[in-house]
C-alpha positions, 0 to 999 in steps of 0.5 A: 500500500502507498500514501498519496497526497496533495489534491491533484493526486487524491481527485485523480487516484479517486476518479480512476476505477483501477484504483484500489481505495483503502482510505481517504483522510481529509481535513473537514473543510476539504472533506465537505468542499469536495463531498461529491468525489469522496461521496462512497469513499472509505472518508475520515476526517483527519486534522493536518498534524494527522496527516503529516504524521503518516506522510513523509517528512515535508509532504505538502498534503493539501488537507487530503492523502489516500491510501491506496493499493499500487497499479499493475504495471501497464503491458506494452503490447496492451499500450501499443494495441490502443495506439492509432495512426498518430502517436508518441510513446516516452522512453526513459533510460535510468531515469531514477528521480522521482520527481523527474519521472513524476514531472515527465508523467504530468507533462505526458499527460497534458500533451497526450502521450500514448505511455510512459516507458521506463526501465524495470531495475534504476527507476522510481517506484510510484511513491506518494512523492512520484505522484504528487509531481505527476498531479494526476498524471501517474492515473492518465498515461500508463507506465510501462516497465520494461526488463529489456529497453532495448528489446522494448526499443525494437518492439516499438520499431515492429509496430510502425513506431520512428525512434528518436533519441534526444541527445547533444550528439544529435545531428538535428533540432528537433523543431526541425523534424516531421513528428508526425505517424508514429514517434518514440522519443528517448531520454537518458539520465540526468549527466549520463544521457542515453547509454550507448545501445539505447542510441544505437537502437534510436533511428535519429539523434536530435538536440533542443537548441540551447544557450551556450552559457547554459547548454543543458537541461533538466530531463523533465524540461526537455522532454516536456519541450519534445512533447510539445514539438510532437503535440503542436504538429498533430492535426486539430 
């Protein structure tokens, strides 16, 4: 079981009829301004020192948490077989900070990203923290985790889907790009970037164009600028 908080996770973990719902604490003036979504819910009402106390130190529950029972971790073939014509899957090779990954879900979430791929082993699990930086995300775009990256890679290229790795080697902007059909966009770790057969596997190598006095960015940045890129491009 994983305590979630904040009011943006709670609503959504509540809304999603995958959830398992163990209990729901809420400060009474939460409580009765969102009575109709906890309307049926396992409902106590908690005072904040409660709260705090069973959350991690620093959590910003917002006067609500949920306790609830971890998803099952989203399959990609079941991913790919509701994917259409137009459509971006997210790789992330070893991206370990929960926040990141959490921030990266959020933004997948708001451009309509088809999943979230991630690697089995040096990826965060979906803790209070993850969800609370995905703000509903982690309910909305399925997380897949793969043993094999590599071999999900190629699994992707079989169903029709481009591979694009973003990396400073990269020969192209990727504003430059056609991202339409279908895209997977690759992202490495934070220092590290994309390990050598994750780039191998990507059809094309392409960069975000940077100031030189600052030339890097946050993981999480970028891609939410990728997903941009490919949102901006679909047909309306």
């Amino acid at each position: 079981m994983v305590w979630l908080y904040g009011r943006h996770p709670v609503l959504a973990a509540l809304a999603n009829s995958e959830r398992r719902i163990e209990r729901l604490l809420a400060t009474k003036e939460v409580a009765e301004r969102h009575a109709a979504e906890f309307a049926g819910k396992p409902l106590q009402i908690a005072a904040r020192e409660e709260m705090a106390q069973r959350l991690p130190a620093g959590a910003v529950h917002q006067g609500v948490a949920v306790l609830v029972a971890p998803l099952e971790d989203a399959q990609l073939e079941d991913v790919l077989a509701r994917c259409r014509g137009d459509a971006l899957i997210l790789a992330l090779d070893q991206v370990t900070d929960p926040h990141n990954v959490g921030a990266i879900l959020r933004s997948a979430a708001a451009f309509g990203a088809a999943g979230l791929l991630v690697t089995e082993r040096h990826a965060p699990a979906d803790t209070g923290v993850l969800a609370k930086a995905a703000s509903g995300g982690l309910e909305i775009v399925p997380l897949v985790r793969a043993v094999n990256l590599a071999r999900a890679l190629e699994q992707l290229k079989d169903a029709g889907f481009w591979l694009y790795g973003l990396d400073e080697r990269g020969d192209a902007a990727i504003g430059t790009l056609d991202l339409k059909g279908r895209v997977c966009l690759a992202l490495g770790a934070e220092g590290e970037g994309l390990r050598r057969l994750t780039a191998e596997k990507c059809d094309r190598l392409v960069t975000i164009p940077t100031n030189a006095a600052l030339a890097s960015l946050n993981v999480s940045n970028a891609a939410s600028i990728a997903l941009y890129e490919w949102a901006r491009r679909r047909t309306p």
